[in-house]
Every structure is written in C-alpha cells, then in structure tokens.
C-alpha positions in Angstrom: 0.0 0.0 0.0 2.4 2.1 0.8 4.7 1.6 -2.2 1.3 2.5 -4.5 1.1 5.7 -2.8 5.0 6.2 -3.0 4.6 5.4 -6.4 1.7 8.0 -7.1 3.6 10.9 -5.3 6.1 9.8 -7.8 4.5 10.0 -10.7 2.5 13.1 -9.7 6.0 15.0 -9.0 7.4 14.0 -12.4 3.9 14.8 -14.1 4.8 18.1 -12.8 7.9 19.1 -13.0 7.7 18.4 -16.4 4.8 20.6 -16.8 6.5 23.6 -15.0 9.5 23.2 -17.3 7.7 22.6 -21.1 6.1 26.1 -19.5 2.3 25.0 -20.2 -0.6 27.1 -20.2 -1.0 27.1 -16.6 1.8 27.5 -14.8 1.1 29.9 -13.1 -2.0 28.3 -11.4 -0.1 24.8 -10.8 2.6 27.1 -8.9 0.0 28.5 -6.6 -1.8 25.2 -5.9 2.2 23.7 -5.1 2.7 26.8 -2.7 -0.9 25.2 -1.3 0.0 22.2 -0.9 3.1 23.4 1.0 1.5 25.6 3.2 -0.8 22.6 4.1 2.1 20.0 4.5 3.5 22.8 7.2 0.3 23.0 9.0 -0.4 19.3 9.3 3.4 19.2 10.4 3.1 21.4 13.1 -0.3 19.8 13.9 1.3 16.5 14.4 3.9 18.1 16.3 1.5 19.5 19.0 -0.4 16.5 19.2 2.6 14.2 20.2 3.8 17.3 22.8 0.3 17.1 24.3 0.4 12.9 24.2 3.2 12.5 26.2 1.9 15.3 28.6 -0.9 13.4 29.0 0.9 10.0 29.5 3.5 11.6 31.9 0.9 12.9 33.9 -1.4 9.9 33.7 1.6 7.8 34.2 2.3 9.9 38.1 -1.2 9.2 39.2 -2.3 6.0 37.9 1.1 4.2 38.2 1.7 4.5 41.6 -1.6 4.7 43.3 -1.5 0.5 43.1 2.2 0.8 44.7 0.8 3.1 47.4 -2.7 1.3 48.5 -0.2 -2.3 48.3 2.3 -0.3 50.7 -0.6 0.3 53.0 -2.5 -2.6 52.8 1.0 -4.6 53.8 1.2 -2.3 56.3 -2.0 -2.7 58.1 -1.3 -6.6 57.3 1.5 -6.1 58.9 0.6 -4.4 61.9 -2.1 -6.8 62.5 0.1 -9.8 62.8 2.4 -8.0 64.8 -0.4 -6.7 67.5 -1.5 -11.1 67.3 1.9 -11.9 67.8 1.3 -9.9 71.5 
C-alpha cells in the first residue's frame, strides 16, 4: 500500500515538474496550488507536532497518578497486614 502511494507521489511530481518546465498554459496556477500544498504539509506538520507534545503530557501525567496509586494502596494494605500480625503476635 504504501509503495502504491509512494509510487503515485512519484508520478505526480514528475507529471509536474515536467509541466512547470515545457512552461504549459497554466503554470502559473499549478505554482499556486504547489505553494498550497506546502502551506498545508506545514500545518499538518506542526499539527502532528502539538499532538505528540500534548500525548506524552498526558501520558507523563497519567503515568504519576495512575502508576503509583496501586504501589501506594499495596504499601498500605502490607502495612496494616502487617501491623495486625504483629499486634496477634502480643
């Protein structure tokens, strides 16, 4: 799948490079809809790039509460456990 789309953008580059340079009809117009496509590749770049920053915020600060609250009610619970046996023990 992913070759096939390689492939494509391949094709579609050549299609148009070769268009810009024969200096067809509408060069002009192909330019601006390139300078488009550019803009939008940037956006969806710095999209992406936002998205991952506010994933591993989310996963850092998930990871703090959910992680250890187990350890800490297993700590306690082996405390109390603890403490029980010993106060039998007496």
């Amino acid at each position: 799948m992913i070759t096939v789309i390689f492939l494509l953008a391949l094709g579609l580059s050549g299609w148009t490079v070769s268009t810009l340079m024969s200096k067809g009809k509408h060069q002009d117009e192909i330019t601006k809809e390139l300078g488009n496509i550019f803009e939008s590749l940037k956006f969806l770049t710095s999209s992406i790039t936002s998205l991952v920053k506010l994933l591993m915020k989310d996963s850092i600060a998930s990871a703090k509460d959910e992680d250890f609250q187990p350890i800490s009610s297993n700590v306690i619970d082996l405390l109390k456990v603890e403490n029980k046996d010993h106060k039998e023990a007496a």
